[in-house]
N, C-alpha and C positions, 0 to 999 in steps of 0.2 A: 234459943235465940230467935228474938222477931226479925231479923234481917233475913233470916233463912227461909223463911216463911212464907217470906214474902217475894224473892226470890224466881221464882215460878211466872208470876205474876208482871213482872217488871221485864222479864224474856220477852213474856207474852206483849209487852205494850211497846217493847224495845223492836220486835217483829213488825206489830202493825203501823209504827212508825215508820219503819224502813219501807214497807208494801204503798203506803200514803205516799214516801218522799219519790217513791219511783214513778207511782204512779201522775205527780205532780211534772216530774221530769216528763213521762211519756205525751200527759196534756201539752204543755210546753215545744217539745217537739213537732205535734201535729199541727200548735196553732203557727208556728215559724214556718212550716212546710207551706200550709195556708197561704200566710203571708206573702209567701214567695211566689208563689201563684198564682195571687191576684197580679202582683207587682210584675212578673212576668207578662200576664192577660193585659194589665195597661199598656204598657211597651211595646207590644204586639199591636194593640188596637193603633196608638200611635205611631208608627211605624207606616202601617194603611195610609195615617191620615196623612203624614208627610209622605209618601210616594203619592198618593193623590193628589196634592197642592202641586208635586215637584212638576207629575203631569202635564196639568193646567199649565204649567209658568213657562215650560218647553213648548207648548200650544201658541202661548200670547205672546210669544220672546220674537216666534218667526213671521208674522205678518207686522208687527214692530218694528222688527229691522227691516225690511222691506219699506216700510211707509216710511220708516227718517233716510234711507238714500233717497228716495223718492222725492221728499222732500225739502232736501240740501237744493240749494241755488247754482248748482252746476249748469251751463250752458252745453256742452260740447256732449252731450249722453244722445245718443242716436236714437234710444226710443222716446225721448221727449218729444220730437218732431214729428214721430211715427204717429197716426190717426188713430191705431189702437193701445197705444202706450198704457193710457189710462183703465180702460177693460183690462189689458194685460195682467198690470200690475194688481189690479183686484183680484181676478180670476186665479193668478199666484200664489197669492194670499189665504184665501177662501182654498185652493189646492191645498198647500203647504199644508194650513191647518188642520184639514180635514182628514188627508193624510195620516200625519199625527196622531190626529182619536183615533183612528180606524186601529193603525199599529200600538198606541196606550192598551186599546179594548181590546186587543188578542191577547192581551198579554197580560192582561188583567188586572192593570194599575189603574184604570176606572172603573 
């Protein structure tokens, strides 16, 4: 019988099939791992870059608000009248922010 024959042969192809399919599986595997990893590594990178924009914007938020009460049309505010009102209010400002970076950059969101 030639089926029987042949037999052997067909184990054998039936084998390096299976060793092939595995090994397609184990590629597969490693390039999904990969994948993950980079996609991981972006997220991360972004992460950085939003706590560093958030930074900045908690920097530029507080001499901001300082300059729009400052500059409301309120009459009755005590340091308007005051001769250093204006240095003050800069001085605050420039403080505040500086501040700020100083406590960001310990901390290492800059």
């Amino acid at each position: 019988m030639a089926g029987d024959a042949l037999l052997p042969y067909l184990r054998d192809l039936t084998e390096h099939v299976i060793r092939i399919s595995e090994l397609a599986d184990n590629v597969r595997d490693l390039l999904t791992s990969l994948l993950e990893l980079q996609v991981a590594k972006e997220a991360n990178r972004l992460n950085d870059t939003v706590r560093t924009l958030t930074a900045w914007a908690a920097i530029l938020v507080v001499p901001t608000l300082i300059a729009s009460i400052y500059g409301m049309n309120f009459e009755l505010m005590p340091e308007l009248r005051w001769r250093f009102g204006y240095g003050f209010a800069l001085a605050l400002m420039v403080g505040s922010s500086v501040a700020l970076w100083v406590s960001f950059k310990r901390r290492g969101w800059l």
